[in-house]
N, C-alpha and C positions, 0 to 999 in steps of 0.2 A: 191546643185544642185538637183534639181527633179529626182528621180529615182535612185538617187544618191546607191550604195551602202557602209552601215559601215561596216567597221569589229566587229566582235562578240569577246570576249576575250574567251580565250580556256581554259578547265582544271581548273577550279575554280579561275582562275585571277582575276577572279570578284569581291571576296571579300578580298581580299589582302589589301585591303583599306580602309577596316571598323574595325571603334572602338568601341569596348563595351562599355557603361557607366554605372559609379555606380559597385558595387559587382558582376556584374553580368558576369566578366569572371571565378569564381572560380566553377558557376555552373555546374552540369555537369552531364548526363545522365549513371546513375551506378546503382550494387545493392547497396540498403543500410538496414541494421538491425534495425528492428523498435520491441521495447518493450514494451508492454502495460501492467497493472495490477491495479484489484480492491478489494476491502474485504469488505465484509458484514454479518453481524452476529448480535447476540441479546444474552444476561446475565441475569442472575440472582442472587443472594447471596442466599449462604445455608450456613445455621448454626449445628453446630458441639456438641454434649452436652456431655460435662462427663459424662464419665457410672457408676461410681460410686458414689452411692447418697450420700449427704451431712446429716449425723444424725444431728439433731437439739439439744435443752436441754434434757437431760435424756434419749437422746439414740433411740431418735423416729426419724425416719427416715419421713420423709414427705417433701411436695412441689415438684416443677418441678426442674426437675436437670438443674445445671449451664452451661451457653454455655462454651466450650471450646475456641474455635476459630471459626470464620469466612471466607468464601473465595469465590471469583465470577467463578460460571459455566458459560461458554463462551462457546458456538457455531458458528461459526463462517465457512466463502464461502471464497477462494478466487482465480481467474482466471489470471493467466500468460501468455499471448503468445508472441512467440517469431518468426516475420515473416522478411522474407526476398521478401522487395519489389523495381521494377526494374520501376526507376522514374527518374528524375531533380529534385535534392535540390540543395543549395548553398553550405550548411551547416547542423549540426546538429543539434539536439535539445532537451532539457529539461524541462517537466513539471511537477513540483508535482505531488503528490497523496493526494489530502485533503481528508482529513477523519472528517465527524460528528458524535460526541455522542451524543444522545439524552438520559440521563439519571432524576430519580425523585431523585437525590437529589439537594438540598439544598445550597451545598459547594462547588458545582463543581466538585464533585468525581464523583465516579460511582454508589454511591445510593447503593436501592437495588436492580434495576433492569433496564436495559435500552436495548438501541439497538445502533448499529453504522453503516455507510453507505458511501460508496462513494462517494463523492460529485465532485469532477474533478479525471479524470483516470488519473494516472503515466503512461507516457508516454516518453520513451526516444528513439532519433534516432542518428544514426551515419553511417558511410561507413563500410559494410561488409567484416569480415575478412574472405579470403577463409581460409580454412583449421579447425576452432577452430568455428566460429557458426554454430550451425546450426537451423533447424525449431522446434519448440515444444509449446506443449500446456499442461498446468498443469491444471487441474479443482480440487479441493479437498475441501471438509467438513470435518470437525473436532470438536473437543470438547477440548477444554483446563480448567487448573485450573488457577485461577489468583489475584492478590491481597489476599493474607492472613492476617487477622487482629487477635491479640489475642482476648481471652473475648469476651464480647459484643457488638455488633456493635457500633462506637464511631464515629458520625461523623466527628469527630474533625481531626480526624487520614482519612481521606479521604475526601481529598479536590481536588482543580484544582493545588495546586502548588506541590500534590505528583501523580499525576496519572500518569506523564510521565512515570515511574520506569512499572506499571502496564501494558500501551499502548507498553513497549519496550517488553514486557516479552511476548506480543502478537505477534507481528511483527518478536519477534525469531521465535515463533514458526510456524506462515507461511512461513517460509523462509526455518523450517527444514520438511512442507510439502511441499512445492515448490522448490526447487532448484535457481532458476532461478528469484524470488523472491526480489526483491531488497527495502531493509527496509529504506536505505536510501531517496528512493523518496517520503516516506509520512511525511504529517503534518496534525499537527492536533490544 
């Protein structure tokens, strides 16, 4: 009827009746701890020479002294932060940390000299724990020693199926400048 008046439903009755669909009732408006990190740096190989010269026949000493060992100078960036941000997720989440080496060798090792970079950020999210997270931001440069090779440079001995041992030996060591650091999210 014209003019008619409805009743209104009171106190949220209104939606008493509506169904979410799909995933989207675990959503839900919280803080949640979001963790980011990248590294980038550049190497070089220095070589190492016995100090004590090598005599030749009859006790002459001459030529260039023999290398000892080999090992890659790394310098190396890498930034951590740790924020707590107040949003609607479902869920949480996990992205790698791809890492590029761009190095001149041959083998797939680390040559003797290259660089490495970021290529997607580590990135992990989950629901905020009070009491044990909290906010922080790590920025640090460094200098590490890495990959030792006896002798002479061999590229045989530095390939792509030994670098991994060299790439872990890195990722400690951001981890023991970083805290917060998590070596587990890259690949390379």
């Amino acid at each position: 009827m014209p003019g008619e008046l409805i009743p209104v439903p009171i106190g949220g009755s209104i939606t008493t009746n509506l169904n979410a669909s799909g995933d989207t009732s675990a959503c839900e408006f919280d803080d949640w701890h979001t963790h980011n990190q990248v590294i980038n740096g550049m190497y070089k190989r220095v070589f190492v020479y016995d100090t004590q010269p090598v005599p030749s026949t009859g006790g002459v000493v001459s030529g260039a002294p023999e290398v000892s060992y080999s090992y890659i100078d790394c310098n190396y960036s890498i930034q951590v932060a740790e924020e707590k941000e107040k949003a609607s997720y479902c869920s949480g989440l996990y992205q790698t940390q791809g890492l590029s080496i761009f190095s001149d060798s041959t083998t797939g090792g680390l040559g003797l000299s290259g660089t490495f970079t970021t290529s997607a950020v580590g990135y992990a999210r989950r629901k905020w724990v009070v009491g044990t997270d909290k906010e922080s931001l790590c920025n640090k440069s460094s200098n590490s020693t890495l990959g030792k090779l006896p002798g002479e440079y061999n590229p045989t001995y530095d390939t792509s199926a030994n670098i991994g041992s060299h790439i872990a030996e890195l990722l400690m060591n951001c981890e023991q400048q970083c805290a917060t650091f998590n070596q587990n999210l890259v690949v390379y």
